[in-house]
KOLDRENFI-261143 format. One record per residue (C-alpha): x, y, z; residue number from 1. Coordinates in steps of 0.05 Angstrom, whole numbers. Layout:
KOLDRENFI-261143
REC,x,y,z,lumse
REC,X,Y,Z,NUM
...
END
This chain:
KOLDRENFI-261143
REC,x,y,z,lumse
REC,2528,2117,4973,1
REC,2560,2051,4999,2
REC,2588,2007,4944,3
REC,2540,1956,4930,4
REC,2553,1877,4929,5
REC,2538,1835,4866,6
REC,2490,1801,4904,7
REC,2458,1869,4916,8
REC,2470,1896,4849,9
REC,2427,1834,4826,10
REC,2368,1844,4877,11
REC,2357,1918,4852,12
REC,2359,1897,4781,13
REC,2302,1849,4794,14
REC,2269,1903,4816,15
REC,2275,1886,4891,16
REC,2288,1968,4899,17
REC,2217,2006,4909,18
REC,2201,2052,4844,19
REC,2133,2061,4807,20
REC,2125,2087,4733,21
REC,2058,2127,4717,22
REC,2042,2151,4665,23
REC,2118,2154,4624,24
REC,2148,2176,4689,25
REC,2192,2131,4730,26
REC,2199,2157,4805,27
REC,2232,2146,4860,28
REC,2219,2187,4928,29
REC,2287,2185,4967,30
REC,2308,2198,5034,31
REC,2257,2226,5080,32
REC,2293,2291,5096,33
REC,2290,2304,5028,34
REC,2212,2290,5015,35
REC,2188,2369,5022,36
REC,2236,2386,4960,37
REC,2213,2382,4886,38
REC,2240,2324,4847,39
REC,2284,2323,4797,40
REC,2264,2327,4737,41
REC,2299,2289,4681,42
REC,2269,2278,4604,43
REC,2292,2206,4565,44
REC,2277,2202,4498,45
REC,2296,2136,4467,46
REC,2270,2087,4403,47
REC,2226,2034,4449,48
REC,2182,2007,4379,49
REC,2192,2019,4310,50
REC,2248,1993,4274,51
REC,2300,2017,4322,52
REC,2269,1985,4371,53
REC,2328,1941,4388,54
REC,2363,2004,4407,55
REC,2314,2011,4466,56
REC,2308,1944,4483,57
REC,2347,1940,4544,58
REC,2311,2015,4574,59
REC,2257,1976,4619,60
REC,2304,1942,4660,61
REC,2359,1993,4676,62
REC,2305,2041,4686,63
REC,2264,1998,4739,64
REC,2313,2008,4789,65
REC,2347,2081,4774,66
REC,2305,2130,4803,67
REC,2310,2101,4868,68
REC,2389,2092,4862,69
REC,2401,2166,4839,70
REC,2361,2184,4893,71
REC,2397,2156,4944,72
REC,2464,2183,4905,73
REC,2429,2265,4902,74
REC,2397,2263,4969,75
REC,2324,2283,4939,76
REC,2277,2253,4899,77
REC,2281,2238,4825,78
REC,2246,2228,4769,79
REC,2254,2209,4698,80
REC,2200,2216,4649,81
REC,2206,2168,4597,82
REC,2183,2186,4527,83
REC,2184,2131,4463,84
REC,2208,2163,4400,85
REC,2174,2103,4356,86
REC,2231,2109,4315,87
REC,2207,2171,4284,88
REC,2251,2235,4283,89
REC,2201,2286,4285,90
REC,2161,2255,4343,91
REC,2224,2257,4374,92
REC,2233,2325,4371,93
REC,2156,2339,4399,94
REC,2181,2292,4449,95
REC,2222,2336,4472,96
REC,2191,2404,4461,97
REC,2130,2376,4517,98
REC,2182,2350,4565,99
REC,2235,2412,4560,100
REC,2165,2471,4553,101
REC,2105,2430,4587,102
REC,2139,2377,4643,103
REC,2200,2431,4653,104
REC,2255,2387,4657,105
REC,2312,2399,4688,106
REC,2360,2351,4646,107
REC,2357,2324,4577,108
REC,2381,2252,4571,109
REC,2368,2227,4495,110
REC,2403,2158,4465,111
REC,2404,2111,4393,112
REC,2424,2142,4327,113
REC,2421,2206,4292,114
REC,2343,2199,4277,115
REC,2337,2201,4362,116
REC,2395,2241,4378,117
REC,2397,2297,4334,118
REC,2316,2332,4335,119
REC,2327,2319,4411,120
REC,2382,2362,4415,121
REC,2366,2412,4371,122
REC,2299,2421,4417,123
REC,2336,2432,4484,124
REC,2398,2474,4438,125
REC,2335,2517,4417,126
REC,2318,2520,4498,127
REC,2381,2534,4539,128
REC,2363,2461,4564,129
REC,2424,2419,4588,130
REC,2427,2357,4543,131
REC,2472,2298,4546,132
REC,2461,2246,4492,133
REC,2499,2170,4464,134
REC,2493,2124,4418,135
REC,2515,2154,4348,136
REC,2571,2166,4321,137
REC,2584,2231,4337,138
REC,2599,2260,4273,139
REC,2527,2259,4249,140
REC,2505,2278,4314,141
REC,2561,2346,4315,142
REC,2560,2364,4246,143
REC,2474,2356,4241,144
REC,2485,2438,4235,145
REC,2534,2449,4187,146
REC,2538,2518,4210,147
REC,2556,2497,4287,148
REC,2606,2556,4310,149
REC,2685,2536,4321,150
REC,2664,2537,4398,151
REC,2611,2483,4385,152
REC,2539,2483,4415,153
REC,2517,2510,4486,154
REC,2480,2467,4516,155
REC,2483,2389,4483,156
REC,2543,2344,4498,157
REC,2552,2272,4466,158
REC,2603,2212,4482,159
REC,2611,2149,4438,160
REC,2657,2137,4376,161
REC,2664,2170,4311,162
REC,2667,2143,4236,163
REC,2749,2149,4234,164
REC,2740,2084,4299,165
REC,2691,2049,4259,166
REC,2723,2058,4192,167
REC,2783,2031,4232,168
REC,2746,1978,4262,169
REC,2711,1953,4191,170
REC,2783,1959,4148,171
REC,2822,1923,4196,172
REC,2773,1859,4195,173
REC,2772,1864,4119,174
REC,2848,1863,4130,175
REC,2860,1802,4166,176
REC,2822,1758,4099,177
REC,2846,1748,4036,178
REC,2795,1785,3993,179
REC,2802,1827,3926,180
REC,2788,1884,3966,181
REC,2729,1907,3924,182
REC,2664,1944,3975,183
REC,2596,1953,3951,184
REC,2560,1996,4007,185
REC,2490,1999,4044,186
REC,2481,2073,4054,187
REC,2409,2088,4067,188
REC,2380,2170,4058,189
REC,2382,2178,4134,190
REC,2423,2221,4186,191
REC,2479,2160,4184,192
REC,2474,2145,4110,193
REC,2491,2214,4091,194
REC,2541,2218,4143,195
REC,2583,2143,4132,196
REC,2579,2169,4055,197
REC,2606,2231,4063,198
REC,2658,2245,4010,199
REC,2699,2287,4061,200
REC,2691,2257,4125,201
REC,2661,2190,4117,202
REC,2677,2122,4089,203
REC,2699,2144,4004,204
REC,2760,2175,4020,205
REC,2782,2130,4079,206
REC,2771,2069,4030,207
REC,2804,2093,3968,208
REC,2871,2107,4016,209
REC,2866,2035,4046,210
REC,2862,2008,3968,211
REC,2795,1991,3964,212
REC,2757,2004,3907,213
REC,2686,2017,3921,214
REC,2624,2003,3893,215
REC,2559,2054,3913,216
REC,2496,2050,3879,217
REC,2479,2110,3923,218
REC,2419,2119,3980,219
REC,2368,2082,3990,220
REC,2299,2090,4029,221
REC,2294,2059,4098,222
REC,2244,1994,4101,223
REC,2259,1989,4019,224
REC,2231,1912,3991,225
REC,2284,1902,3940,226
REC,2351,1909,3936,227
REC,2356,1873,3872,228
REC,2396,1939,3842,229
REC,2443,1933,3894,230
REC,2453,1858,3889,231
REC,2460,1864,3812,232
REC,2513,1922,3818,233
REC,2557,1888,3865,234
REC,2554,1828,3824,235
REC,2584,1867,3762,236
REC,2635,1899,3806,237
REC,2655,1834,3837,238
REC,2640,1857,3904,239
REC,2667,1804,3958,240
REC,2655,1862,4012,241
REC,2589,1893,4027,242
REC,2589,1945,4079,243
REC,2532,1991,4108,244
REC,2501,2026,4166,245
REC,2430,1990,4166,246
REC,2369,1997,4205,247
REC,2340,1919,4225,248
REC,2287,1908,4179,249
REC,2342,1926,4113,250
REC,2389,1875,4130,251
REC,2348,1822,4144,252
REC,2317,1842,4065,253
REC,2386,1845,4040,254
REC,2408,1780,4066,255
REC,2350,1738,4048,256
REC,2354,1769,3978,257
REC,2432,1769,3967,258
REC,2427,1684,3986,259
REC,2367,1677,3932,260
REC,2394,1708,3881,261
REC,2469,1677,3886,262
REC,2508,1736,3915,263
REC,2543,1707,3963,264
REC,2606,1756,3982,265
REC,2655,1738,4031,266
REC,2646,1788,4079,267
REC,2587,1831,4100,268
REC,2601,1879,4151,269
REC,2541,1917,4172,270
REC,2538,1969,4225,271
REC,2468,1992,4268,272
REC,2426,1930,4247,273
REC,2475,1877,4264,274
REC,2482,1901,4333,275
REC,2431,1859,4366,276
REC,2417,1780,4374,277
REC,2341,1789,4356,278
REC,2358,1827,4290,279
REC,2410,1767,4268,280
REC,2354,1709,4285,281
REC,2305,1750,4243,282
REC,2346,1746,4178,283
REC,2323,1669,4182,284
REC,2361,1600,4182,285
REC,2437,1604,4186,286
REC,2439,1668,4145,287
REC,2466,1702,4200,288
REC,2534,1669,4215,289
REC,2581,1707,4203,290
REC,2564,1767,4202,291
REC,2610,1820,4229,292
REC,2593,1888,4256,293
REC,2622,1938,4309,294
REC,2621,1920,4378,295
REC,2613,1982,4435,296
REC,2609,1943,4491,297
REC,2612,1872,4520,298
REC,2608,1832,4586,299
REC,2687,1827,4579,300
REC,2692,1900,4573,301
REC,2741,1917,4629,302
REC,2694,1977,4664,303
REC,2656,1984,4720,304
REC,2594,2029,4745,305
REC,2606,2090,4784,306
REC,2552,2080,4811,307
REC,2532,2005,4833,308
REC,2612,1998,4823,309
REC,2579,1927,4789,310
REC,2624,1904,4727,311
REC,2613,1901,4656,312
REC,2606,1822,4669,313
REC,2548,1836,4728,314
REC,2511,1875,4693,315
REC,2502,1830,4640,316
REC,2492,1776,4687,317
REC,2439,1817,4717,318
REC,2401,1833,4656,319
REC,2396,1758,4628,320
REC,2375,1740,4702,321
REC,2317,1783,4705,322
REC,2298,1778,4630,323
REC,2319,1714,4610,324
REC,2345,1745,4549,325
REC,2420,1742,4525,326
REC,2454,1820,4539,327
REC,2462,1860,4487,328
REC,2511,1925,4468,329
REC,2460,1976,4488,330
REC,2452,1950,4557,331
REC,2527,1983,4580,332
REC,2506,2063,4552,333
REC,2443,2064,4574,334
REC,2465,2049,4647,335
REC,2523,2093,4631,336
REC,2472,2157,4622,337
REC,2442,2153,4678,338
REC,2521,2148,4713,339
REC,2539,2207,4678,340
REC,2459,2250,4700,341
REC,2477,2242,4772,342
REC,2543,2255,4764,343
REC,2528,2320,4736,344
REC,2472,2323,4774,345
REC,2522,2326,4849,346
REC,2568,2373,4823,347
REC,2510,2431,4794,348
REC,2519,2483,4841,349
REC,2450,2500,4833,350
REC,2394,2447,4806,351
REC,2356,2513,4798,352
REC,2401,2542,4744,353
REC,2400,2504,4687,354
REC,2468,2541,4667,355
REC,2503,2509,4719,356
REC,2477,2437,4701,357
REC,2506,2456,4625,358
REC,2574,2475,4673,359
REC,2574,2413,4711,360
REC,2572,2372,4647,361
REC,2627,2407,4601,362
REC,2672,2390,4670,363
REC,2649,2321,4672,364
REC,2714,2267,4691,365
REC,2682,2206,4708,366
REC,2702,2124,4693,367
REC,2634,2087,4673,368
REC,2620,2019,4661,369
REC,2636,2041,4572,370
REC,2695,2067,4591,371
REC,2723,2149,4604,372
REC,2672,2206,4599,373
REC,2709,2272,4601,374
REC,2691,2326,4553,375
REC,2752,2358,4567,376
REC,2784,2305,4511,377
REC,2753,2330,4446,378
REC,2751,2310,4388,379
REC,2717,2369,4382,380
REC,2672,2413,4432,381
REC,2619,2380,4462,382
REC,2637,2311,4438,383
REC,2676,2255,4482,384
REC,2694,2185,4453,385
REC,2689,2109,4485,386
REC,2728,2057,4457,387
REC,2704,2010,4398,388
REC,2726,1936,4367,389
REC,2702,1895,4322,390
REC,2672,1826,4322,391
REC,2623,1769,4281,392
REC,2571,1726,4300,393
REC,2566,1652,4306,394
REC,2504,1602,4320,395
REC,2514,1569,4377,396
REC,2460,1516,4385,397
REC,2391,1556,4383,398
REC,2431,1615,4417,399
REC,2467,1672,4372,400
REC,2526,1705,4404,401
REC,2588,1753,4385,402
REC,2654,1750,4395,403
REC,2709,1805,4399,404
REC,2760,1788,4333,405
REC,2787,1862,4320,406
REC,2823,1907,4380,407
REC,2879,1948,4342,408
REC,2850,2005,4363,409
REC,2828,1984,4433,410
REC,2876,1930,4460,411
REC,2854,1934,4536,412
REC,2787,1904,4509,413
REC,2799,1826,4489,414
REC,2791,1778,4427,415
REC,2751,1723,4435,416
REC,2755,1692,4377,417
REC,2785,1691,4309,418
REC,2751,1720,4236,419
REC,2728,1675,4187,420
REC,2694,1687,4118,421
REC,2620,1688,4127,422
REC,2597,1610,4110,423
REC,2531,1628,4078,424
REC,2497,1571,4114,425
REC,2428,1572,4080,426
END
């Protein structure tokens, strides 16, 4: 396919290209020669409502124009049945049982934490059904068998970062202020909680050799009312550093309780929840300033699509052109899955043998608008990683946006701005 101008790459994102979705299923039919063969068939799975909605947020608008554009890239028609999780794992994972048994997919693509990823997987590991899947750390996602064999799984492949980039990411902004280094954490009784708690892998022992002293009044339920145990516990431990890996709904609880009941620490670094502009407008007033969180991806992300060969910069361009909404981090990996599907999808020697889709993805070398995708890097079978920094939000008017403050462990990606202590502007 011919690189495509900006100007182009903007047309087809307002939907200019000619696709129809029907019932969940987004198609596109290709080039005529190609009209007598059987479309591809590929499954999505992804949060669209619930409370990890935000996560999903930005699926309508790459999807409008991708069947048609992966067409054009494979040479036959294509189509992506689209399938919305509502934020619950074990609809997930029936999900993906209908599309893998009833709609006989021929490629799994599955995206936004551990409660998406994981039952997904597990389905198409359970069906010799090629899976590639994002957006979780990939240590929950790997390790959601704790039997997996040395050679990892067969037929599920994942690529984003992993809690030794985050943990990383979080300690060096705690660095950079002048704090007594105390952390009270936010770990909820989900697939992430467990896994940023971990006493082996996870957050405990990374924190007690950075000398932090930490302060964990242990899981909590998802959508909980009252974090007034919390609030009180880091108040005796003279917590000036809250931490956690939060859905939407929890933070904007925590927040609004922490300000009315005086806590008031210095720093509150939240991951999953304050990802996304709507979640930070939802905690109410000015409470959101400050905040930091990781940051995946960003306009001034220096990638590009294999596929549109659009930058990080146009895409977001695109997607606040057609939506009229500011972008947001999830917009860069779900365009990246569908890179990597026809990627995988040109070199299969045979879209017929699900085996040599599984083949075509262990091999995979490609540069996408997140950055590298090749398996071939580890950490650990099956698993790839893309870069990660860390940044905070700021009001800017009645607009929220972030900014990149941490890079130590990316430095191609750019600050944009410098920390500060969160102002608690009530």
């Amino acid at each position: 396919m011919s690189k495509l101008s900006r100007r182009s790459f903007l047309r087809m994102s307002a939907g200019a290209l000619a696709a129809t979705a029907i019932g969940g299923a987004v198609t596109a039919c290709g080039p005529q020669s190609s009209n007598a063969r059987r479309p591809i068939k590929i499954g999505y799975v992804s949060p669209q409502t619930g409370p990890l909605a935000g996560f999903g947020a930005a699926d309508a608008f790459i999807l409008k124009g991708m069947p048609e554009l992966m067409s054009q890239k494979l040479g036959r028609p294509v189509e992506i049945l689209v399938k919305d999780s509502q934020s619950d794992p074990n609809r997930a994972a029936s999900l993906a049982a209908d599309l893998i048994l009833k709609d006989n997919i021929d490629l799994m693509v599955v995206a936004s934490t551990p409660e998406t990823t994981n039952p997904v997987s597990d389905q198409c590991e359970a069906n010799g059904v090629p899976c590639i899947s994002t957006k979780a750390p990939w240590q929950p996602w790997y390790f959601r068998n704790p039997n997996v064999p040395a050679s990892g799984y067969n037929w599920t492949y994942h690529y984003f970062w992993g809690l030794e980039d985050v943990i990383a990411v979080f300690t060096a902004m705690w660095n950079s202020l002048d704090t007594n280094r105390v952390v009270g954490a936010m770990w909820p009784n989900d697939g992430d909680g467990l896994a940023w708690s971990d006493a082996e892998r996870g957050f405990p022992p990374a924190l007690a050799a950075g000398g932090f002293t930490l302060t964990d009044p242990g899981r909590y339920q998802n959508l909980t009312d009252d974090f007034s145990a919390q609030i009180n516990a880091f108040k005796s431990a003279g917590v000036e550093i809250v931490t956690g890996v939060m859905i939407p709904p929890d933070l904007v609880t925590f927040m609004s309780q922490a300000s009315q009941q005086g806590f008031r620490p210095k720093m509150v670094t939240v991951a999953k929840a304050a990802l996304f502009p709507s979640s930070v407008e939802a905690i109410g007033g000015n409470l959101g300033d400050g905040l930091t969180t990781e940051i995946w991806w960003t306009p001034s992300h220096p990638f590009s699509s294999s596929l549109t060969s659009a930058t990080a910069a146009d895409l977001a361009a695109a997607y606040t052109k057609e939506t009229g909404q500011p972008w947001m981090q999830p917009l860069g990996f779900i365009h990246s899955l569908f890179e990597v599907a026809t990627d995988v999808l040109a070199r299969a020697e045979n879209i017929e043998n699900k085996a040599t889709i599984r083949d075509a993805i262990k091999a995979t070398r490609l540069n996408t608008i997140v950055g590298p995708v090749d398996w071939s890097t580890g950490p650990t079978p099956n698993v790839t990683k893309t870069p990660l920094v860390g940044g905070q939000w700021s009001r800017k008017g009645n607009t929220w946006e972030i900014q990149v403050t941490t890079n130590q462990t990316a430095p191609n990606i750019p600050t944009t701005a410098t920390l500060r202590p969160l102002p608690w502007n009530v």
